[in-house]
N, C-alpha and C positions, 0 to 999 in steps of 0.2 A: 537531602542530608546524607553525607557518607556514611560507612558504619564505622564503629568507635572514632567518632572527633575527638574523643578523651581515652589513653589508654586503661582498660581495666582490667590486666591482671591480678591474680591473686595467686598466696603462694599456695602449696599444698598443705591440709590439713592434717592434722595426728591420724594418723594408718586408720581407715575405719570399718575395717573389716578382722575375722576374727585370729588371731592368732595361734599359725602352723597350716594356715589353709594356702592354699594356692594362691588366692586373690593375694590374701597378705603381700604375701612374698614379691610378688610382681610389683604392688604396689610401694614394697620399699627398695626397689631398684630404680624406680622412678624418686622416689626422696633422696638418694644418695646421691643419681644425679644433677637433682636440682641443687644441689650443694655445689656442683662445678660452676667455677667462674667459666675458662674458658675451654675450650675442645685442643687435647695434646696429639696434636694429628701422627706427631714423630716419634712417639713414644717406641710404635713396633709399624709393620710394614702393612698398609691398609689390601682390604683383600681385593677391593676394585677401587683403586687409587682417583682414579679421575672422578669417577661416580659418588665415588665416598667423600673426597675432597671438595665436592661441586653444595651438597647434603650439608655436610657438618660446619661449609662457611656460610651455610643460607640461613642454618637455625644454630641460636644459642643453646647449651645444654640444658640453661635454666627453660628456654621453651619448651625443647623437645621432650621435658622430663612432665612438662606441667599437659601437656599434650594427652600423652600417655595415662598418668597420673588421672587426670578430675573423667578423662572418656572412661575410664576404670569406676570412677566413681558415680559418674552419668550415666552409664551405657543403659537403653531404651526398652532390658530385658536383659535376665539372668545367664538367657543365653550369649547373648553377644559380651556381654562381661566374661564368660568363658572364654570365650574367642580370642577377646583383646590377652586376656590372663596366659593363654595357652603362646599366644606371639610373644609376650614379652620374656616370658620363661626359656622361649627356645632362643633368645637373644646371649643366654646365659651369661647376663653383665657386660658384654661386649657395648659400648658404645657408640662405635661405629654403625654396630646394628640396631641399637636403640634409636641414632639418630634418622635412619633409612625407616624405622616402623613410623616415628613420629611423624616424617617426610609425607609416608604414603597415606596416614590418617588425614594429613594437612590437605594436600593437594590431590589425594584419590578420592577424599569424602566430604569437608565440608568447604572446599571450594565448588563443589555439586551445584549447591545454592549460592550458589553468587550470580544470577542472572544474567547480568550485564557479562558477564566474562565469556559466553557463549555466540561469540561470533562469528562468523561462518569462516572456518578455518579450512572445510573440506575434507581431503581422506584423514587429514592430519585429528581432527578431532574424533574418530574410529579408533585410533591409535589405543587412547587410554578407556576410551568407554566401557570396555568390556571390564576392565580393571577398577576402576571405579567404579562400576553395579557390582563387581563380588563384592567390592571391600561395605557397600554400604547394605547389601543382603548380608555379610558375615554379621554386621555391628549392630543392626536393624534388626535381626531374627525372622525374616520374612523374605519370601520371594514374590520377586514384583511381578511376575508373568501371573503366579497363583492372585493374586490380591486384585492385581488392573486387569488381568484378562490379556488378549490381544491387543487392546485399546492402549495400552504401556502409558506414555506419560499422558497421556487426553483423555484418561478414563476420571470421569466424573470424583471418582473417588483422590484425586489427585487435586483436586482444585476446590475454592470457593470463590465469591462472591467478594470483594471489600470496596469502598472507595480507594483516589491511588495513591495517599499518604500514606495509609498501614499498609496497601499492596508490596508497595516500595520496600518501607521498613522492613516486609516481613520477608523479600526476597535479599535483602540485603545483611538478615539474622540478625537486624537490629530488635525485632519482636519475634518475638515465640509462643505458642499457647504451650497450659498443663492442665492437665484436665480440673476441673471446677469438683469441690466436695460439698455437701450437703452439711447440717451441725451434727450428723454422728460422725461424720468420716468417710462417709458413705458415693462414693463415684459417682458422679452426677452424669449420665451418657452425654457425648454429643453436648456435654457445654464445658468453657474451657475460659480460666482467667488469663491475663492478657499480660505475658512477661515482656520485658525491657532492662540492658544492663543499667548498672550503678551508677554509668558515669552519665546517662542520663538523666534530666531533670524533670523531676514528677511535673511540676508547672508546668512545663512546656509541652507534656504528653496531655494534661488538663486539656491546657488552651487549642492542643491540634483536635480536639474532641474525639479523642480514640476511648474507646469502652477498656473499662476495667474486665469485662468477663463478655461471653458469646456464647452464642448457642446455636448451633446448625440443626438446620430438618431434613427430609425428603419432601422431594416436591413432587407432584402426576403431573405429565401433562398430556397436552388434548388426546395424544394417540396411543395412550397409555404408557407410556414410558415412565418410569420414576428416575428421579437424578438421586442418589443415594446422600447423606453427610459425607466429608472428608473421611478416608480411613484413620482411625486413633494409630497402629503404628505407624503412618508415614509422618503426622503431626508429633509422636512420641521421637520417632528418630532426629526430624529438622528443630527441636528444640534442644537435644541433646549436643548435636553439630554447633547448634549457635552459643550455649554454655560453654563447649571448649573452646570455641575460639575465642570468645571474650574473655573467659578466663586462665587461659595461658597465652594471650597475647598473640595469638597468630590471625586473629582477625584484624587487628591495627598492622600487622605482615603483611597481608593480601591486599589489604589497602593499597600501603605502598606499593607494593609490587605493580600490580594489576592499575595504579592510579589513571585516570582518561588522559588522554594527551590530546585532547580537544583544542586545549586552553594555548597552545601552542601554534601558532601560527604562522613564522617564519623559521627557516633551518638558522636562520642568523643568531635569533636569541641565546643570551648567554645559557640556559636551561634546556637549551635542545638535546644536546649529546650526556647529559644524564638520563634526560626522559627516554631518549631512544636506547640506549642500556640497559632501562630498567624493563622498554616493553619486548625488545630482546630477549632478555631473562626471561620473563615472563613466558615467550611465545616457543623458547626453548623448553621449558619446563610440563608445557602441556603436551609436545610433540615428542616427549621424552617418554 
């Protein structure tokens, strides 16, 4: 199943942060521009023309504001809401620069987890990696060396266990966990209910028999080794990634963009020299 077959964006909500604080304020430059129909490229003279004209024809204003906007509202810790709050501020209502921040959240951060998209590109996918583990340690509030160790992405603490219809789903941010509460409110460690957007049909998450909630352990084994549960922020961040993109539509983006061109099988077909455009795009943008 691809991720979002149905789009499900949402617009942004009444400012819900307090007013005169920083957050606020950030948060209503992102409202003002989801207000824009479209991006006035000609208004005044763009500061990197190519760059910027490449940006603001890939995202609508109403995305790059919803981008900005619910990761303000999501972010996976107080700090990384700084973070985000402190980039949009230094934008100081520039749009162009708005569009470049929402660009580098899109394609620096939760295109991370889109598995499939990682294909051996070579020195070309070095290019951004460095720039995408800032941008998801700034938003994350954690650093991945401290957390994984040496062992970076194959440290136990990185991974679980599913069969591979939720594996699937959950690399593709179609599922997310949040942590599981108790009847006082009270954190339940290490167990976590089992999110899916709207446009998904409860029935059909039924019938695939995915659990409504989870719970991870430590395991020993024979030579003493313990395999730890997943770390809570790496699971706290990939939930947050897959809410903004569902919710400001840039995960039904990434779709298109990034779609398999499998399905294509002669250069003859009417559909070729758009799919080849699109993976173009695409293979531009990562080497970018």
């Amino acid at each position: 199943m691809p991720l979002a077959d149905k789009a499900d964006p949402k617009q942004l909500p009444p400012n819900p942060f307090t007013l005169g604080t920083a957050p606020y304020e950030a948060y209503e430059h992102c409202v003002r521009l989801e207000r824009e129909l479209a991006w006035d490229m000609f208004e005044r003279n763009l500061q990197k023309p190519l760059i910027s004209q490449r940006i603001m024809s890939d995202f609508t204003p109403t995305m790059a504001a919803r981008v900005l906007g619910h990761a303000l509202r999501l972010a996976p810790s107080e700090a990384g809401r700084n973070v985000l709050t402190r980039e949009i501020a230094d934008c100081q209502g520039e749009r162009e620069l708005l569009a470049g921040l929402a660009h580098l959240y899109v394609y620096g951060m939760i295109r991370v987890y889109f598995s499939s998209l990682f294909v051996d590109l070579g020195p070309i996918q070095f290019a951004w990696a460095s720039s995408a583990a800032a941008v998801l340690e700034r938003f994350g509030d954690f650093s991945a060396r401290d957390i994984l160790g040496d062992d970076n992405l194959n440290s136990p603490l990185n991974a679980f266990t599913t069969e591979g219809l939720a594996h699937m789903l959950f690399d593709r941010l179609d599922l997310w966990l949040t942590p599981a509460q108790d009847e006082d409110g009270n954190v339940i460690p290490d167990n976590y209910d089992v999110r899916y957007p709207q446009s998904m049909d409860p029935e059909t998450i039924l019938a695939w028999r995915i659990k409504t909630q989870v719970g991870f352990r430590s395991v020993s084994l024979d030579d003493g080794t313990t395999i730890p549960p997943p770390h809570p922020r790496l699971l706290a961040l990939h939930a947050a990634c897959a809410q903004v993109a569902h919710m400001s539509g840039a995960a039904e983006h990434l779709v298109e963009l990034y779609r398999d061109m499998d399905e294509i099988s002669v250069m003859t077909e009417p559909s070729a020299p758009l799919e080849l455009s699109r993976k173009l795009k695409a293979l531009q943008l990562v080497s970018s």
